[in-house]
Z-matrix of the N, CA and C atoms (Angstrom, degrees):
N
C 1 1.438
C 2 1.529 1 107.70
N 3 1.497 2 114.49 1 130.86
C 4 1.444 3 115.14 2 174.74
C 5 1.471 4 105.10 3 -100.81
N 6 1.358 5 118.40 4 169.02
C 7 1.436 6 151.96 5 176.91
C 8 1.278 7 130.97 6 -148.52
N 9 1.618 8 123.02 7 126.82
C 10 1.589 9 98.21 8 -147.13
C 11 2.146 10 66.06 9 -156.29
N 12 1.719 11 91.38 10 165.55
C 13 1.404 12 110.89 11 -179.89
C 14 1.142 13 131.04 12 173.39
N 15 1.583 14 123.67 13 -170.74
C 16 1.459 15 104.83 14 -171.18
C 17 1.553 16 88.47 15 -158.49
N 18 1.380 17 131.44 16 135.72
C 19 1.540 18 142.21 17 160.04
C 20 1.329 19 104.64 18 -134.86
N 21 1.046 20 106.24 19 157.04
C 22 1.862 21 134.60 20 179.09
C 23 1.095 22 92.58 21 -107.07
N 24 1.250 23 136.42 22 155.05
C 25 1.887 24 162.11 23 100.50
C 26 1.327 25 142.86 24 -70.09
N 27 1.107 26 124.24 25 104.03
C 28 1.499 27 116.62 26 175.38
C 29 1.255 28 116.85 27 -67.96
N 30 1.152 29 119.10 28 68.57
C 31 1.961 30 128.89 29 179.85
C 32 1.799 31 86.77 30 -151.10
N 33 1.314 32 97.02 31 173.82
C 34 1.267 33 121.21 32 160.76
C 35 1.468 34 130.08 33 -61.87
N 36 1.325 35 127.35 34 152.14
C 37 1.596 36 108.84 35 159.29
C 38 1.447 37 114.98 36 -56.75
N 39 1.423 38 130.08 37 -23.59
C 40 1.609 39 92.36 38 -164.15
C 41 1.184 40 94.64 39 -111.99
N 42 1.671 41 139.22 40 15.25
C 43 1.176 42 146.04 41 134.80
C 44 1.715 43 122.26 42 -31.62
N 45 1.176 44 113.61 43 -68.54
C 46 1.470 45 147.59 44 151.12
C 47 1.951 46 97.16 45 -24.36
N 48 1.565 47 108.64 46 -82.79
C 49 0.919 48 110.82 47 -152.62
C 50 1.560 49 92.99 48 -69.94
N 51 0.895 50 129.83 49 -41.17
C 52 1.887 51 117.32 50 178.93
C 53 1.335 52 112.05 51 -43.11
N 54 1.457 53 124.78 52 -48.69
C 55 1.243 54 123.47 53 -164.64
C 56 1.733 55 99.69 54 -67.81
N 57 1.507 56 92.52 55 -65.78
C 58 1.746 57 80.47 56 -169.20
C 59 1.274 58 123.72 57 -69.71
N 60 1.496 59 129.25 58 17.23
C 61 1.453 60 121.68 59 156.86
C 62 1.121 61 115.84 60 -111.03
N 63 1.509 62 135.31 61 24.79
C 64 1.391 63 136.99 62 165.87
C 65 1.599 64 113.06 63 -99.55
N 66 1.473 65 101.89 64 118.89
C 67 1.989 66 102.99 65 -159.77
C 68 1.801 67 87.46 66 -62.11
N 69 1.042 68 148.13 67 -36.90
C 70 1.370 69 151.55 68 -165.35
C 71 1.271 70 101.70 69 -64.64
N 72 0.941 71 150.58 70 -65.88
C 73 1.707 72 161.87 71 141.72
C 74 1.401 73 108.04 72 -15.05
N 75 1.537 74 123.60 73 -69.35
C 76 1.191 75 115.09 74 148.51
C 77 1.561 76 135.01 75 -14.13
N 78 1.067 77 93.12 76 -63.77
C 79 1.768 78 90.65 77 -165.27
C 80 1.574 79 101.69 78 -71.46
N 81 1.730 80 107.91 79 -21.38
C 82 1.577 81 93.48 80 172.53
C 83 1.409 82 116.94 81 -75.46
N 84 1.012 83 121.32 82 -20.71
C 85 2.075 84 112.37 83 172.00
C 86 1.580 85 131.57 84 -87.63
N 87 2.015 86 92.63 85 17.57
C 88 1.615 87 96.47 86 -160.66
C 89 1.540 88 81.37 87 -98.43
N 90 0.802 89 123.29 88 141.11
C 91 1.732 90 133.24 89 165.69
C 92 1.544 91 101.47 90 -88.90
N 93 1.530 92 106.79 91 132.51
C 94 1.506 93 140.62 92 -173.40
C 95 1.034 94 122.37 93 78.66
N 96 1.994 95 129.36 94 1.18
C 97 0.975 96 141.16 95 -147.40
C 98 2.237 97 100.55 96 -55.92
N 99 0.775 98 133.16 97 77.73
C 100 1.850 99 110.81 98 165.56
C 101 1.324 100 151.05 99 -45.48
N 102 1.938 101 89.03 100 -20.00
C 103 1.923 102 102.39 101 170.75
C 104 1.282 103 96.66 102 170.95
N 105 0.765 104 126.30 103 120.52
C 106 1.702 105 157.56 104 171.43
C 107 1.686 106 127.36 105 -93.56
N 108 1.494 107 121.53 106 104.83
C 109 0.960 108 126.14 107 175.49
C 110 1.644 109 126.82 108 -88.04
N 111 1.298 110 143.02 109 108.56
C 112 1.632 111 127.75 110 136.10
C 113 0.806 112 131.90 111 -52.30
N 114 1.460 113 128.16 112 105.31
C 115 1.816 114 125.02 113 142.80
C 116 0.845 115 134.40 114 -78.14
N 117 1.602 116 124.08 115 -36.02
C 118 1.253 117 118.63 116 143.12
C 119 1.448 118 124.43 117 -142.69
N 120 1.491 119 132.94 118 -134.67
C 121 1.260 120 107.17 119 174.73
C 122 1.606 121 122.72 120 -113.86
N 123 1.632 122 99.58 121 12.36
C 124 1.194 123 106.60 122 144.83
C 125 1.563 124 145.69 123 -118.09
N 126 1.276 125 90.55 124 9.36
C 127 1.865 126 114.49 125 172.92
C 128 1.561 127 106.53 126 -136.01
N 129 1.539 128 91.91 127 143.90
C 130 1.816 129 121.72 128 -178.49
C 131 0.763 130 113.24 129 170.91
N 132 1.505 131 97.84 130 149.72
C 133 1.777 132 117.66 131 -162.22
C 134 1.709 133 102.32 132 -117.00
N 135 1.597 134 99.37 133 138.97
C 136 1.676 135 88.32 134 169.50
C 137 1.448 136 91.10 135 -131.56
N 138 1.607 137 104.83 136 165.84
C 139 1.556 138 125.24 137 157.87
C 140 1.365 139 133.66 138 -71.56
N 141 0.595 140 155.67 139 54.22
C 142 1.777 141 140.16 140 -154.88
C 143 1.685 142 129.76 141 -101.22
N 144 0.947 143 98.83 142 137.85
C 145 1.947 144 86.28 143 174.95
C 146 1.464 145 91.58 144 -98.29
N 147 1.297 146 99.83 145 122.10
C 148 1.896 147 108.02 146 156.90
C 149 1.743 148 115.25 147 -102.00
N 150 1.387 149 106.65 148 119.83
C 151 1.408 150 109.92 149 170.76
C 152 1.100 151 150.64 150 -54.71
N 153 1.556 152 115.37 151 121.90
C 154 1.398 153 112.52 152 -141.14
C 155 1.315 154 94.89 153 -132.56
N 156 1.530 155 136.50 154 118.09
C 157 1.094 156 139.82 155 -169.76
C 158 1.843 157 112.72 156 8.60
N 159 1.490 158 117.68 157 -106.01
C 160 1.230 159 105.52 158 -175.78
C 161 1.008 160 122.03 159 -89.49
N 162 1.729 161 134.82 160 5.34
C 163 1.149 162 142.13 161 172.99
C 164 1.787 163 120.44 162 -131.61
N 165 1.331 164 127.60 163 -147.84
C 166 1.365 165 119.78 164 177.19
C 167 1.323 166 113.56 165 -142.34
N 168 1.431 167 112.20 166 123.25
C 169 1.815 168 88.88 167 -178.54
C 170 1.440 169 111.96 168 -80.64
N 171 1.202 170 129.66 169 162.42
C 172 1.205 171 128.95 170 -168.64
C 173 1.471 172 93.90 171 -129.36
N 174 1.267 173 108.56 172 142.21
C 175 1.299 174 119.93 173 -148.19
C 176 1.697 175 119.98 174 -157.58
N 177 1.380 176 129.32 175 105.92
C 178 1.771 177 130.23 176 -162.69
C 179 1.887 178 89.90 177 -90.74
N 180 1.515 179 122.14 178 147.35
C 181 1.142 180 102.60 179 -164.05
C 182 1.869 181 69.81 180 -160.67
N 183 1.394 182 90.75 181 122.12
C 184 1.826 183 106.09 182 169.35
C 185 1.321 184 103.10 183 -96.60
N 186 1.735 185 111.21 184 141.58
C 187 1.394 186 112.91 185 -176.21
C 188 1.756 187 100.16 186 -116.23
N 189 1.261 188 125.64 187 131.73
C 190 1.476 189 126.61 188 169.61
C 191 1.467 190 122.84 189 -132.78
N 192 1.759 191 108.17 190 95.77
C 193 1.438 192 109.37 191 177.67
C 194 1.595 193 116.99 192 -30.01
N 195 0.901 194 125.92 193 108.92
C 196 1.449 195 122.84 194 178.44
C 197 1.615 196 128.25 195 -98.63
N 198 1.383 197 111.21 196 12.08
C 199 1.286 198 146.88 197 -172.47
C 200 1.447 199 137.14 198 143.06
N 201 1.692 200 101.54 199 141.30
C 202 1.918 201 111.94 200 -173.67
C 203 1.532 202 110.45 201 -143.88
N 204 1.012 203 92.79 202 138.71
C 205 1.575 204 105.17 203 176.10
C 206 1.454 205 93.93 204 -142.44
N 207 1.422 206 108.64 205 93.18
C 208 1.479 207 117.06 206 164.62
C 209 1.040 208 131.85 207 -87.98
N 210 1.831 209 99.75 208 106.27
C 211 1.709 210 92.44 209 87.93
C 212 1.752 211 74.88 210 -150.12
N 213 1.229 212 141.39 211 -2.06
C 214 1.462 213 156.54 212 -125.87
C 215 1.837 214 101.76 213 -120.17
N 216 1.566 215 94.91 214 -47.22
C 217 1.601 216 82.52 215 -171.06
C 218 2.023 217 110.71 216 -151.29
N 219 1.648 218 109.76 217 165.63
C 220 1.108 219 95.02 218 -170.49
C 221 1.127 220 96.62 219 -169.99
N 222 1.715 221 129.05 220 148.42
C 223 1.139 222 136.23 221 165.27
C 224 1.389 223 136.35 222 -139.91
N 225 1.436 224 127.57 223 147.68
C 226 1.473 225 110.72 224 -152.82
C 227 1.042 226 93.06 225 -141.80
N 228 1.547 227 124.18 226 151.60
C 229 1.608 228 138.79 227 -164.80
C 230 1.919 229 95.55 228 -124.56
N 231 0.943 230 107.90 229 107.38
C 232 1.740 231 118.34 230 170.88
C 233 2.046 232 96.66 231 -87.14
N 234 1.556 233 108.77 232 135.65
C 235 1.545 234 81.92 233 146.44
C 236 2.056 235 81.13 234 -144.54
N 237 1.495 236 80.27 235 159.84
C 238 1.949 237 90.61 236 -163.18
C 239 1.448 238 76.42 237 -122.95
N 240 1.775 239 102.52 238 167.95
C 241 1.136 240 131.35 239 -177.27
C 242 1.759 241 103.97 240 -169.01
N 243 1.444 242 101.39 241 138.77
C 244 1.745 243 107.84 242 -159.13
C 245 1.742 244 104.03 243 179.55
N 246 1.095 245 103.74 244 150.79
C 247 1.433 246 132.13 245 -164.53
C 248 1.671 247 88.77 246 -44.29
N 249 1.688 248 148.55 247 84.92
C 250 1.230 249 130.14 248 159.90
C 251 1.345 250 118.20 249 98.64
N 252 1.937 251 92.23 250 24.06
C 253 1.895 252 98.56 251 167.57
C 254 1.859 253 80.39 252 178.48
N 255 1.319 254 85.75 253 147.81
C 256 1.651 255 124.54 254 -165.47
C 257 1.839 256 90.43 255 -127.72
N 258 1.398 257 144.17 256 119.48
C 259 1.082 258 134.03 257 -155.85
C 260 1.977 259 76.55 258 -150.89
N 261 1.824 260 89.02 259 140.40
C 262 1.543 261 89.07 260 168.63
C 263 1.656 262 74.18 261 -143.80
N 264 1.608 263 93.60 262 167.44
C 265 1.820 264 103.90 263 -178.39
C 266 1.645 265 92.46 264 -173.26
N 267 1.467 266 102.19 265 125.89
C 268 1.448 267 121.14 266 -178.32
C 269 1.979 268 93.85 267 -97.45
N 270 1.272 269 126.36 268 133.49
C 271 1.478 270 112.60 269 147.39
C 272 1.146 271 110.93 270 -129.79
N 273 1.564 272 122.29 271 -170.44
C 274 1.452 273 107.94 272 -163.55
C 275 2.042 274 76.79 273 178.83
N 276 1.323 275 116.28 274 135.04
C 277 0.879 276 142.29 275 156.29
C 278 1.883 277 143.99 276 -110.90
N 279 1.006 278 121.88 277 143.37
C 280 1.611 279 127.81 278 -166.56
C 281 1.301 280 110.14 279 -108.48
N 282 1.192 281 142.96 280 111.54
C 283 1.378 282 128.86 281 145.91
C 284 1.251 283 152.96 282 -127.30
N 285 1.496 284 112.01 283 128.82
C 286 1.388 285 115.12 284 -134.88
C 287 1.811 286 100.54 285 -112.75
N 288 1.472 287 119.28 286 120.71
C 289 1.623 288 121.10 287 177.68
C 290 1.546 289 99.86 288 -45.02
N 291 1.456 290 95.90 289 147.79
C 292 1.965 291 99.71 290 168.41
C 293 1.774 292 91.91 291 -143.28
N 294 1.294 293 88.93 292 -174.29
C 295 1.379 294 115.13 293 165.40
C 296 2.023 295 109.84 294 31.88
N 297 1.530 296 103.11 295 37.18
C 298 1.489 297 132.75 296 177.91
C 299 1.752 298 104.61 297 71.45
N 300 1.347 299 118.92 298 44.28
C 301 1.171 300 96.25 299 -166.63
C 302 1.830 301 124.06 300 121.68
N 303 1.315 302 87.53 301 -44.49
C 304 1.701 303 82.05 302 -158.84
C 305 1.460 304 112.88 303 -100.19
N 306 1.346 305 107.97 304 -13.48
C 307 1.595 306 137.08 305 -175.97
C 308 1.520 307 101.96 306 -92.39
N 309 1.411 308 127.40 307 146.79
C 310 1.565 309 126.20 308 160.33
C 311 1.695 310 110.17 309 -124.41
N 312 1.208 311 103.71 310 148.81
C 313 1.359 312 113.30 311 -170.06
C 314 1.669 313 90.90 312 -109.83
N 315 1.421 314 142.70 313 126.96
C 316 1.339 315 145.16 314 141.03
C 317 1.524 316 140.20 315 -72.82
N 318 0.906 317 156.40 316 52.69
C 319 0.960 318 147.22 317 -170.59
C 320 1.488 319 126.50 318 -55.83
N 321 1.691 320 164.04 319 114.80
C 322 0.996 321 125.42 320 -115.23
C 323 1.569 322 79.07 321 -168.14
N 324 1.203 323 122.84 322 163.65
C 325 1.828 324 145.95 323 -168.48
C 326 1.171 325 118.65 324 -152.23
N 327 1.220 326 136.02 325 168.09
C 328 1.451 327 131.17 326 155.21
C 329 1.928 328 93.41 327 -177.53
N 330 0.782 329 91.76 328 149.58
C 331 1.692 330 127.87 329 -177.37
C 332 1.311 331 121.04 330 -105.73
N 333 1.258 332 135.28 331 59.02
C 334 2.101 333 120.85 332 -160.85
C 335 1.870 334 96.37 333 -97.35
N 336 0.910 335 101.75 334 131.23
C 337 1.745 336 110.50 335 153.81
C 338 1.377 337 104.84 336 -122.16
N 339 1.168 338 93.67 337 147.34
C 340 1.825 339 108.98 338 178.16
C 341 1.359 340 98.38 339 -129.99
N 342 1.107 341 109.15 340 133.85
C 343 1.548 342 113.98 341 177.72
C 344 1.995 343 113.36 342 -131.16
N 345 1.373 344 127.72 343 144.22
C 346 1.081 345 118.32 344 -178.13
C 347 1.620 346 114.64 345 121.19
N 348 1.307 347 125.01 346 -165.42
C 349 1.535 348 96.52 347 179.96
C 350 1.423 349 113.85 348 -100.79
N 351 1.096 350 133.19 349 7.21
C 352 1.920 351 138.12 350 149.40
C 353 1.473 352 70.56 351 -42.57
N 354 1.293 353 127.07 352 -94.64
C 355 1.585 354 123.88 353 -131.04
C 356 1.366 355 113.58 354 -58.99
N 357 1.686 356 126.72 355 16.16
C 358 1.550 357 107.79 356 158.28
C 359 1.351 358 104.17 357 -92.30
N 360 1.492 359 121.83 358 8.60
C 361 1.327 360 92.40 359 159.48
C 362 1.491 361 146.31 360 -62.11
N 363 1.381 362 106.31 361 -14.33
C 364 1.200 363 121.18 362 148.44
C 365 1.425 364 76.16 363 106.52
N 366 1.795 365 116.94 364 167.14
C 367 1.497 366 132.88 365 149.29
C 368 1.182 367 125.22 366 -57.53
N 369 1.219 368 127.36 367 -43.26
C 370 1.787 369 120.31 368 171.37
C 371 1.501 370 111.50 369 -51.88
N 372 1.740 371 133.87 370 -39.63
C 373 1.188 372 128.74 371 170.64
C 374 1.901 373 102.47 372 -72.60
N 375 1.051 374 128.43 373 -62.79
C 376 1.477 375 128.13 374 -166.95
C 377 1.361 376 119.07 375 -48.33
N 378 1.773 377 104.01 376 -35.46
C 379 1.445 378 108.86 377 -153.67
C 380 1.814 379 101.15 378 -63.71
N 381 1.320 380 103.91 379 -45.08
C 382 1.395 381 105.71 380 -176.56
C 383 1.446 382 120.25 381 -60.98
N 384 1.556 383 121.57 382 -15.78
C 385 1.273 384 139.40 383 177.35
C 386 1.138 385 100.87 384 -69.84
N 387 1.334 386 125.79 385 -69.65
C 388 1.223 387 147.95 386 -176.15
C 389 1.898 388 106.15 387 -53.70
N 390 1.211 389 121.73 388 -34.35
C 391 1.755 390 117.98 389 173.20
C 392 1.522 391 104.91 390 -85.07
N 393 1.264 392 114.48 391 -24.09
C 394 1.231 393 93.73 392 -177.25
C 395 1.533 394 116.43 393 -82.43
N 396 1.661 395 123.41 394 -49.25
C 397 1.100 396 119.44 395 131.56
C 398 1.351 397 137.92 396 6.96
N 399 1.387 398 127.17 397 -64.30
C 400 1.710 399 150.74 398 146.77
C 401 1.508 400 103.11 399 -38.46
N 402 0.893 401 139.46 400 -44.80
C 403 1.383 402 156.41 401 -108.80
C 404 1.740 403 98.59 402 -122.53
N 405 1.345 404 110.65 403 -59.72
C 406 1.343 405 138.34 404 -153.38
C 407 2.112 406 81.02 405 -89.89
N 408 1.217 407 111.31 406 -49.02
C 409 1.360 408 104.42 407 -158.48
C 410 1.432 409 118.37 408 -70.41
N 411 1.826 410 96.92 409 -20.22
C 412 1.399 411 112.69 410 -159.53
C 413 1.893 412 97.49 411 -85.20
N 414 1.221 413 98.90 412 -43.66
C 415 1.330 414 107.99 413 160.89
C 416 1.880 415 124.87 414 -36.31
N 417 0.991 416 76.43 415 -49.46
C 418 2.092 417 93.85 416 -176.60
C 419 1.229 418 105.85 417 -63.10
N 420 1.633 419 123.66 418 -41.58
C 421 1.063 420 130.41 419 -145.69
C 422 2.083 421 99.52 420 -86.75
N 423 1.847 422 94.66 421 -35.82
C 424 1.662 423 104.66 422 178.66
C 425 1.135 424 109.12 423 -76.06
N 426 1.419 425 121.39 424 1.75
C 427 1.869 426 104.72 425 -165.40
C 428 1.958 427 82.41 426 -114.10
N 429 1.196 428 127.35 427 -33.44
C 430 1.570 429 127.59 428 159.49
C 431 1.879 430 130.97 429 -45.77
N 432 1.774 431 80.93 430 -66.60
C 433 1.789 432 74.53 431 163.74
C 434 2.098 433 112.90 432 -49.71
N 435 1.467 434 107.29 433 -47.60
C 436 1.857 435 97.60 434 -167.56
C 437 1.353 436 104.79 435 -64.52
N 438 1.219 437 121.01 436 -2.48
C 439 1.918 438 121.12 437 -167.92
C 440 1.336 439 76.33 438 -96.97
N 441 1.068 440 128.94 439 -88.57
C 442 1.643 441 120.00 440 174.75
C 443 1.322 442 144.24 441 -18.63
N 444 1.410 443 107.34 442 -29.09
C 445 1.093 444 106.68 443 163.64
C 446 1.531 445 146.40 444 -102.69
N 447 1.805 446 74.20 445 -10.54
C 448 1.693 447 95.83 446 174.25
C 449 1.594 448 113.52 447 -88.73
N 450 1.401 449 119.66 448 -2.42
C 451 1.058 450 129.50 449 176.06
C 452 2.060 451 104.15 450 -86.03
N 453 1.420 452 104.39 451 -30.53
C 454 1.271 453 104.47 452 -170.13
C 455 1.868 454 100.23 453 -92.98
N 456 1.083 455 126.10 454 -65.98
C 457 1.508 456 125.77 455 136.39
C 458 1.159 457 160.17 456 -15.06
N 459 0.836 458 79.32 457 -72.24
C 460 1.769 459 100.77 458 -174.89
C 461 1.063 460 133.83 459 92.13
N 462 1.999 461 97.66 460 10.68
C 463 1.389 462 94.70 461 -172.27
C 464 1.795 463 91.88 462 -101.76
N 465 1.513 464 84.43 463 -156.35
C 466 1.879 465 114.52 464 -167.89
C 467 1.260 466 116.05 465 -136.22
N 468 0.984 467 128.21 466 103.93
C 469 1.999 468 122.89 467 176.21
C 470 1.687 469 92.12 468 -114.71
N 471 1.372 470 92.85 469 173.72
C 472 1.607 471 154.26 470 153.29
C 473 1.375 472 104.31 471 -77.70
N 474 1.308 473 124.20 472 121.40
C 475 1.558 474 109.07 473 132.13
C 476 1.708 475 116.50 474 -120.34
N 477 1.303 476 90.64 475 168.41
C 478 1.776 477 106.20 476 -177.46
C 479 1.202 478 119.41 477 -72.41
N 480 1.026 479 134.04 478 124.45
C 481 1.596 480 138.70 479 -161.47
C 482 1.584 481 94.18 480 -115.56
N 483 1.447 482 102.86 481 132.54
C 484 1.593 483 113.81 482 164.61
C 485 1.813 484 116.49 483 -137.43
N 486 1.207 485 119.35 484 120.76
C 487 1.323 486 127.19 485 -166.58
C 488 1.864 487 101.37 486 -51.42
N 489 1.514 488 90.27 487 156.84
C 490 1.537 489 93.39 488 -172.98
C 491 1.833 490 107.82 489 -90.73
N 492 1.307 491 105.52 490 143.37
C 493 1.579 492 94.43 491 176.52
C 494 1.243 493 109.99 492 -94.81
N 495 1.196 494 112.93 493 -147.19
C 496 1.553 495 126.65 494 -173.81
C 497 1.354 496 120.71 495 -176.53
N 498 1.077 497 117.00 496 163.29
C 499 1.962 498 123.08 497 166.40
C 500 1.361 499 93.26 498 -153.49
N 501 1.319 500 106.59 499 154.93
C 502 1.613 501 115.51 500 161.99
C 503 1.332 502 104.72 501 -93.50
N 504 1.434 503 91.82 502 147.32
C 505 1.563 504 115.17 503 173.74
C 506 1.571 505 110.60 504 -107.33
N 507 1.405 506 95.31 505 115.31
C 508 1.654 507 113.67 506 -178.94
C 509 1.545 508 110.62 507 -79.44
């Protein structure tokens, strides 16, 4: 299953890019996170319960930067493992200066396979798991950059929120 999108920021690019390449920052926009490890600053593992109809799967999920070109672009290889799903997820992010500088443009991807028996739930049950998920993180990530930036600033933005799409992957 793919996931693909686009948000604005009122921060800078390398505002933006600080936050989302610090695994510590990270683990604050992951929803269900339970304990989160650094080893270094391109591998870490977190815990998480992800919500699963009437219960949560609980789930150990290693993270490995798998490429950076800073301050513009970046990609990260998750692979999870949990009681009845094997989960791998490639993402990879864009970021583009706006508004001369002070604005960031995102452009954003992700790749999830779930494999195991979670995954007969089929995509019509997951997909919505999976946006809201998107949803919750993308959120974390806009209320971080303005802590960030108001710490570097002092100012305060808005950013533009645009829902995440999708296609299935056959």
């Amino acid at each position: 299953m793919k996931v693909s999108g686009e948000r604005d920021f009122q921060a800078p690019r390398g505002t933006v890019w600080q936050v989302l390449n610090d695994p510590a920052q990270m683990a604050r926009m992951m929803p269900g996170v339970e304990s989160f490890d650094i080893q270094d600053d391109k591998h870490w593992r977190a815990h998480v319960k992800i919500p699963l109809g009437l219960g949560g799967l609980r789930m150990s999920i290693d993270f490995e930067k798998a490429e950076e070109r800073e301050p513009d672009f970046a990609k990260l290889h998750a692979k999870g493992n949990g009681v009845g799903a094997i989960m791998n997820m490639d993402t990879s992010f864009h970021l583009i200066e706006a508004d001369g500088g002070a604005g960031t443009h995102m452009n954003w991807e992700a790749e999830v396979h779930i494999l195991g028996p979670v995954a007969s739930m089929g995509q019509r049950v997951l997909q919505p798991i999976v946006n809201q998920q998107v949803a919750q993180v993308l959120g974390a990530l806009d209320k971080q950059v303005q802590e960030a930036e108001g710490m570097t600033s002092g100012g305060q933005g808005d950013a533009g929120t645009s829902e995440p799409t999708s296609t299935e992957d056959t």
